[in-house]
C-alpha positions in Angstrom: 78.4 126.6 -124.2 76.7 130.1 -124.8 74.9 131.8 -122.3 71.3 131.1 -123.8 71.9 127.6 -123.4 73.4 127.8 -120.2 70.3 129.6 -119.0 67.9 127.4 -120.5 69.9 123.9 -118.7 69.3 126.1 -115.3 65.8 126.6 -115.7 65.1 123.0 -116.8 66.9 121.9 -113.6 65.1 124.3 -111.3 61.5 122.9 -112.8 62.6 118.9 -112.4 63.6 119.4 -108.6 60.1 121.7 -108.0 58.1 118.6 -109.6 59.9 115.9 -107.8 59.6 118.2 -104.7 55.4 118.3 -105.0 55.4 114.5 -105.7 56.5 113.5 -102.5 54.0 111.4 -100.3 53.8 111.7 -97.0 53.9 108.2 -95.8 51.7 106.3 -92.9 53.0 104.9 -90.3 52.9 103.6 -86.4 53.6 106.1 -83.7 52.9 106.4 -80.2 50.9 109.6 -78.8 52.5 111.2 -75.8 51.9 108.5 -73.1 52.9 105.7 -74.7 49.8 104.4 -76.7 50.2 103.1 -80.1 48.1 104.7 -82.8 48.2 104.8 -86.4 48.9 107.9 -89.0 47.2 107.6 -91.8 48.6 109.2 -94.9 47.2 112.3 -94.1 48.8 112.2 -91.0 45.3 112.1 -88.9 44.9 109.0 -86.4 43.0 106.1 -87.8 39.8 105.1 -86.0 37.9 101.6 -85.9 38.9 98.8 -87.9 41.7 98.6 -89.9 44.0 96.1 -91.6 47.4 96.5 -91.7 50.0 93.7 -93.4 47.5 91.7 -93.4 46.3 91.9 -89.6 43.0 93.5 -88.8 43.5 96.0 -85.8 41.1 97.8 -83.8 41.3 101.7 -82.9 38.9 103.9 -80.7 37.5 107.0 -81.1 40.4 108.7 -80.1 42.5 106.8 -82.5 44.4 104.5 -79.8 44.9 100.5 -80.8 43.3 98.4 -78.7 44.5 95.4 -77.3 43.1 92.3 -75.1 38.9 91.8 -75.1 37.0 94.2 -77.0 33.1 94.2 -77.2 32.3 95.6 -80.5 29.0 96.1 -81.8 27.9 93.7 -79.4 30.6 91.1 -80.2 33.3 90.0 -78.2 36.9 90.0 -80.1 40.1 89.8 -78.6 43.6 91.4 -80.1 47.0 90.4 -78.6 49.5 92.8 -76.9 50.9 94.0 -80.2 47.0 94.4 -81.7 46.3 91.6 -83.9 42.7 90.3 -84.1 42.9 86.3 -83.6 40.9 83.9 -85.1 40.0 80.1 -84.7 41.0 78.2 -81.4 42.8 80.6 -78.3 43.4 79.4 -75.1 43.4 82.7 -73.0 44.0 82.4 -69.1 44.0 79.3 -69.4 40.7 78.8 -71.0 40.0 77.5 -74.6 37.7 80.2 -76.8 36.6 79.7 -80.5 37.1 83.3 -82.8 35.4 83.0 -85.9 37.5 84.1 -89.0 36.0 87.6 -88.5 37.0 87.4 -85.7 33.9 87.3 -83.7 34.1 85.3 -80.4 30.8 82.2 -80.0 28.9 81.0 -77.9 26.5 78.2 -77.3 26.7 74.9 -79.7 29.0 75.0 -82.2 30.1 72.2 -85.3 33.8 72.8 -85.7 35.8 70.1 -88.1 33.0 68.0 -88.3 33.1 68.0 -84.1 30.1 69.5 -82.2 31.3 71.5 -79.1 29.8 73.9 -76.1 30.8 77.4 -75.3 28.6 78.8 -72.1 27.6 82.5 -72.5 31.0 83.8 -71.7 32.7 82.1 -74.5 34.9 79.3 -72.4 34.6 75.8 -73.9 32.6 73.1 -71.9 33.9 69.8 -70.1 31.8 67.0 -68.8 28.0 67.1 -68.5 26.2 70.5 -69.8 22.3 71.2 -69.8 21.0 72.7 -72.7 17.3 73.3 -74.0 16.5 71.1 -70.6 18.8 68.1 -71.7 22.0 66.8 -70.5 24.8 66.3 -72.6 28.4 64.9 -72.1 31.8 66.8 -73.4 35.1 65.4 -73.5 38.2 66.7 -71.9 38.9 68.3 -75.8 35.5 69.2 -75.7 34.3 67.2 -78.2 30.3 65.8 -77.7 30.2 62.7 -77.2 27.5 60.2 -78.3 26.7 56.6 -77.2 28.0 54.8 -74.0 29.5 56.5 -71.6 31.1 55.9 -68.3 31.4 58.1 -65.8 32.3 58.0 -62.3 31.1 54.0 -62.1 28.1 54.3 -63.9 27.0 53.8 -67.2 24.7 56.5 -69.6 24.0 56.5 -72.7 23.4 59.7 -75.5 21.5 59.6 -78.2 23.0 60.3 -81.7 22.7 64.0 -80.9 24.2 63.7 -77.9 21.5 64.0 -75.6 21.3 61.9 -71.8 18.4 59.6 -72.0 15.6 58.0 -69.5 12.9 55.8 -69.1 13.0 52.4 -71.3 15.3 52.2 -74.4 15.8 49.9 -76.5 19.8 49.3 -77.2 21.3 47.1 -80.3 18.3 45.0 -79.8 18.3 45.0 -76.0 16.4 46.7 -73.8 17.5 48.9 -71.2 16.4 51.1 -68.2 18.0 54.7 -67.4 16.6 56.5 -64.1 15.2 59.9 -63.9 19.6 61.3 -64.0 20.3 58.8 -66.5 21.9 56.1 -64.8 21.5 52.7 -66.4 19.7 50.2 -64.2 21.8 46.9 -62.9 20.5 44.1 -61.0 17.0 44.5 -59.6 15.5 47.6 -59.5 11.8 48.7 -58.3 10.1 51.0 -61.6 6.6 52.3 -61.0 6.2 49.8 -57.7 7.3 46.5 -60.5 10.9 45.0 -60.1 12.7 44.2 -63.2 15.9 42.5 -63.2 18.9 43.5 -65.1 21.8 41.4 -66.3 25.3 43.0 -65.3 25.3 44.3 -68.2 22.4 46.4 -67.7 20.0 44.6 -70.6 16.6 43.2 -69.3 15.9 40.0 -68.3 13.1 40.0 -66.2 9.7 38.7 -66.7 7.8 41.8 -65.9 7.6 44.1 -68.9 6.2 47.8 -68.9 3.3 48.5 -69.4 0.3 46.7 -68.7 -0.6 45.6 -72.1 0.8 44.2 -75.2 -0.2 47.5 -76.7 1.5 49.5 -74.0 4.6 47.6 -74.1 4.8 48.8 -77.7 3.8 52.2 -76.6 6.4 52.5 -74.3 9.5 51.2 -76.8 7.8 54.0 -79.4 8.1 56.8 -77.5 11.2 55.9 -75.9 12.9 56.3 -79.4 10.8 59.0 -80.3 12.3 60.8 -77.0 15.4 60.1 -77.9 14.9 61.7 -81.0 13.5 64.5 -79.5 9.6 64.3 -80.9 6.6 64.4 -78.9 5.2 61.3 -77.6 2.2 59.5 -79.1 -0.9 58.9 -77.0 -2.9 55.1 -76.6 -5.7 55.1 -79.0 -8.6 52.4 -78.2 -10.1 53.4 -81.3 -6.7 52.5 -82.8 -6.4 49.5 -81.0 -9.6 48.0 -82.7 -8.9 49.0 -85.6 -5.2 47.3 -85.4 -6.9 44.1 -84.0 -8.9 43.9 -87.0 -6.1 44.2 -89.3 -3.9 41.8 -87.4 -7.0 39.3 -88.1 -7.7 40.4 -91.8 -3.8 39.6 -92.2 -4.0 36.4 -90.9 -6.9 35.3 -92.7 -5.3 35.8 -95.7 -2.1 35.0 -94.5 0.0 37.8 -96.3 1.5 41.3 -95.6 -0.2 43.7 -97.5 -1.8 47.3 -97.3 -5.2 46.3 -98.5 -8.3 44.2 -97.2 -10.2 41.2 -97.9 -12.5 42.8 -100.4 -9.5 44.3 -101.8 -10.4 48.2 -100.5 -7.6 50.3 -99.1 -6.3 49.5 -95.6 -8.0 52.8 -93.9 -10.9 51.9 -94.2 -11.1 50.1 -91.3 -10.4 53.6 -89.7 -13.8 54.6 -90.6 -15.8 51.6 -89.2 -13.9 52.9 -85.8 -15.0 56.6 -86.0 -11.7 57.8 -87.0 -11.5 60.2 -90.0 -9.4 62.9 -91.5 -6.2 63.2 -93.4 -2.5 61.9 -92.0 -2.7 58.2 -90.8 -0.3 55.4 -91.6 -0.1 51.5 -91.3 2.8 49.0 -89.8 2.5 45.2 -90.5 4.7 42.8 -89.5 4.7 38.8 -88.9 6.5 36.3 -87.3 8.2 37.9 -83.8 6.4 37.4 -80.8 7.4 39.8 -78.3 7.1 43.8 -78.2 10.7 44.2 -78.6 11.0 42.0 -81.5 8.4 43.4 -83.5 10.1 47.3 -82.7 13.1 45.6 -83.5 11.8 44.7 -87.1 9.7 48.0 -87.6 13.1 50.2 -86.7 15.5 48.2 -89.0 13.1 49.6 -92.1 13.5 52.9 -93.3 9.9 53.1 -94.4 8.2 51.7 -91.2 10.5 53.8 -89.1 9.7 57.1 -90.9 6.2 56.2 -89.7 7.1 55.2 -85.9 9.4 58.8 -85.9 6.7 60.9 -88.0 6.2 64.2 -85.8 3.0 65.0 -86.9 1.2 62.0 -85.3 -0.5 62.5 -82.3 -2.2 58.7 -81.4 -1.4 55.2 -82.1 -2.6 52.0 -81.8 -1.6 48.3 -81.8 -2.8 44.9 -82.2 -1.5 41.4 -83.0 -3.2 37.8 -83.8 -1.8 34.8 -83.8 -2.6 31.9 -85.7 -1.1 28.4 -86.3 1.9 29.3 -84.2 2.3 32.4 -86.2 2.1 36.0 -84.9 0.3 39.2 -87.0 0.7 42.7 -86.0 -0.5 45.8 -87.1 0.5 48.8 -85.9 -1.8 52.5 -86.8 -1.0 55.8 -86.5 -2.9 58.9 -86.6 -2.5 62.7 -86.2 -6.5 63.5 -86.5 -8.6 64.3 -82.3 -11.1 62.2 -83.8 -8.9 59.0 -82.7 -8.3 60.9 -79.1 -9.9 58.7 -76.4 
């Protein structure tokens, strides 16, 4: 080989090790600072700072660059990050106590659905057993934590929660029975003295007394109405005379003709009765029924139709009114609703 060539192989050499020697990267990696502390170089070899996912694991640094590890409130969310300085998510029991992470890690609070299952968290995250109040009702959690709905026995006595999980009172009626729940929810057995009136209870807790509530055909209905409106959580509806007179002339307009049907004798629209009573403006609504000849049977045939129900349940009614007419052995009722002050007593 001649000594051009020789030269020129050299220089070729000496310019392939310069370039490979520039394209080196300096690589990131985990370290600990001088008293132990884990931080993180980045590839510029400065410490990383806030968030930051690494293999897949989202890590948390302070200012100073140190990982943090254990609770961390951040931006005014609680996370927490293991010993090693992972970010969890979904169900952790910590100390003992179960916690919910969402998957961004965040921790919650107050009602959550999870799986299709409604639970509590109080303010500092923990998951709630047994009863809770919340928005000034009582409700019931499991030992999971799961709400629970329907009966419910605890400590001897019976309760029973709504469909959203919420302890009721007062008169309710139950699978076509009616029951009584005192002011903490208990359900009443044997006799029991309610507004100065005992009413007797089977062991079972249904009603089987003579005395009803209420004074009145039209407040016996009152009181099964907003018993399930309660329990929905809707305002209750207020006694309308007006109302009343109005439904006792239905109830006899239906039995003259001996038919259920929203119109009159002369063929006009049912409400216009509600004018010959004083009542106008918009939002009003009519329930017939025939047939059943007790309060509770008549509820028991409005609630099992979607259409008369939506009108019993309707938040935007303020009054109502009843009335019912019986002739040859049969019973009419009508049942009016109103949302206008005009039907106010």
């Amino acid at each position: 080989m001649n000594l051009f060539l020789k030269k020129m192989m050299a220089s070729v050499l000496v310019m392939t090790l310069a370039v490979t020697a520039v394209a080196l990267p300096v690589a990131a990696d985990w370290s600990k600072d001088s008293s132990g502390r884990w931080i993180y170089l980045t590839s510029g070899q400065t410490r990383a700072t806030g968030w930051l996912k690494v293999g897949g694991t989202w890590y948390y640094f302070d200012g100073n660059g140190i990982m943090q590890t254990g609770w961390q409130k951040i931006g005014g969310t609680w996370y927490y990050f293991r010993d090693w300085g992972g970010m969890v998510t979904g169900w952790q029991k910590i100390d003992g106590t179960w916690y919910y992470f969402r998957d961004w890690g965040g921790m919650v609070t107050g009602w959550q659905k999870i799986d299709g299952v409604w639970y509590y968290f109080n303010g500092g995250g923990s998951m709630c057993k047994g009863w809770v109040q919340s928005g000034g009702k009582w409700y019931y959690l499991s030992g999971t934590g799961a709400m629970r709905t329907g009966w419910l026995l605890d400590r001897g006595s019976w309760y029973y929660l709504n469909s959203s999980g919420a302890m009721i009172t007062g008169w309710s009626q139950i699978g076509g029975k009616t029951y009584y729940f005192n002011g903490s929810g208990v359900m009443a057995v044997g006799t029991v003295t309610i507004g100065g009136e005992s009413y007797e209870f089977d062991s079972s807790g249904a009603y089987i007394g003579n005395k009803v509530p209420g004074d009145s055909v039209a407040e016996q209905v009152l009181a099964l109405v907003n018993q399930m409106r309660a329990a929905e959580g809707l305002p209750t509806l207020s006694l309308s005379t007006s109302l009343c007179k109005a439904a006792d002339i239905r109830a006899k307009e239906r039995a003259a003709m001996g038919s259920i049907a929203h119109y009159r004798p002369d063929g006009s629209e049912w409400y216009t009765v509600l004018q010959e009573v004083g009542v106008s403006g918009a939002g009003a609504a009519e329930n017939l029924a025939y047939g059943v000849s007790t309060p509770e049977a008549v509820m028991k045939a409005w609630m099992e139709s979607p259409s008369h129900k939506s009108a019993i349940l309707n938040p935007s009614y303020l009054y109502m009114g009843v009335g019912n007419y019986t002739q040859n052995g049969v019973t009419y009722w009508a049942q009016l609703f109103s949302s206008s002050s005009t039907a106010k007593n």
